[in-house]
N, C-alpha and C positions, 0 to 999 in steps of 0.2 A: 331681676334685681330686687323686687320685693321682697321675693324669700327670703332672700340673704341677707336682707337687713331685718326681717323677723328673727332668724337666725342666730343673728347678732346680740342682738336686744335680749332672747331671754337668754341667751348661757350670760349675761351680763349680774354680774352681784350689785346688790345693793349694800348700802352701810345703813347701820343703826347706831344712833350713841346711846351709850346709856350712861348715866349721871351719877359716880359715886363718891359721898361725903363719909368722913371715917373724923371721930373725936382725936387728937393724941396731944403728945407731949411736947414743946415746942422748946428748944433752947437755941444760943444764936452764938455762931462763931464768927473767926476775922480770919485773915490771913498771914496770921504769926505761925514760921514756922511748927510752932508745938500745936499747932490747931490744921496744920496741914501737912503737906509732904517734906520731911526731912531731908533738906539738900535742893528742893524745888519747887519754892513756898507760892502755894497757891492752885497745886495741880491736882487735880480731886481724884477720884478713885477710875470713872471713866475713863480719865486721860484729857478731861477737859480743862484750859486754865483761866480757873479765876481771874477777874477784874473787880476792882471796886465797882459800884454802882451796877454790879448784875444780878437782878431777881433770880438767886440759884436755893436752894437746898437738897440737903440732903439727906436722906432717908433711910431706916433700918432696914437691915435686910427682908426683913417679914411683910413690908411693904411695897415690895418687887411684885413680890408673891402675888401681892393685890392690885398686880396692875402699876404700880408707881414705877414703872420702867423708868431710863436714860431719855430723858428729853419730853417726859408728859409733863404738859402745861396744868398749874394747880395755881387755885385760890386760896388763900387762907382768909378768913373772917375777918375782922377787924382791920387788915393789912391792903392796903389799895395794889393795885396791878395785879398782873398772873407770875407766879415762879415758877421756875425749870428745876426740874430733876435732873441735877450736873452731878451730883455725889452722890457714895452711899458711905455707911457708920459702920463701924464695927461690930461684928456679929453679937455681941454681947447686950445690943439693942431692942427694943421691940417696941411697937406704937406709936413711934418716936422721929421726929424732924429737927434738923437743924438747918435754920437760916441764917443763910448768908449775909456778913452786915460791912464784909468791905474791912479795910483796914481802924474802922470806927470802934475802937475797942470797950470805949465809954456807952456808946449804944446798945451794944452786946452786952455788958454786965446790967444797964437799964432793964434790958430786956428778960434778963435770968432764966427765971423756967416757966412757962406758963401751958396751960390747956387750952388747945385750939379745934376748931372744926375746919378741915382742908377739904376741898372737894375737887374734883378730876374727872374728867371724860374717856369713855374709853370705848372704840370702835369696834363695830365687830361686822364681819361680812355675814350675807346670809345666800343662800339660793332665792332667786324668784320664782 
């Protein structure tokens, strides 16, 4: 019974996080049709549907690449709580986030464009 739990134990993976923060672009949408899906306001590109009051963004294509998958929890600087990666922008994008502000249209234009530092975690299995 030893063995087998030696066995076990090393074909077992570990995880490692590693820690990556990337500078970009920050601009802030609502949920007005023209800011979202035409005919189904509010439904972002994964197929998830927005609510107000959900820490979402979402992100250029080029930022997948970098690990900003569907569903990776991000910090942005200045901004309290963690957001979710629920969208993504149009290819025409790069460096670039958009936060989600709810149907708060006056926050959103507060908000305008700014440069931020976002950081994110990302898992990676290894061999022991």
């Amino acid at each position: 019974m030893a063995v087998l739990a030696g066995s076990v134990l090393s074909a077992c993976r570990a995880e490692q996080t590693e820690v990556n923060s990337m500078e970009v672009t920050a601009s802030a949408y609502t949920m007005r049709e023209a800011e979202t899906k035409k005919g189904n306001v509010g439904l972002a590109a994964w197929g998830d549907q927005l609510k107000p009051g959900m820490k979402s963004i979402a992100v250029s294509r080029d930022l997948i690449d970098a690990g900003l998958d569907h569903m990776t929890p991000v910090t942005i600087d200045g901004l309290e709580g963690t957001y979710i990666v629920r969208d993504k922008m149009n290819k025409r994008w790069e460096d670039k986030i958009d936060i989600f502000m709810g149907k708060d249209l006056d926050a959103a234009r507060e908000w305008g464009t700014q440069t931020v530092t976002i950081r994110w975690s990302q898992s990676s299995a290894r061999e022991d």
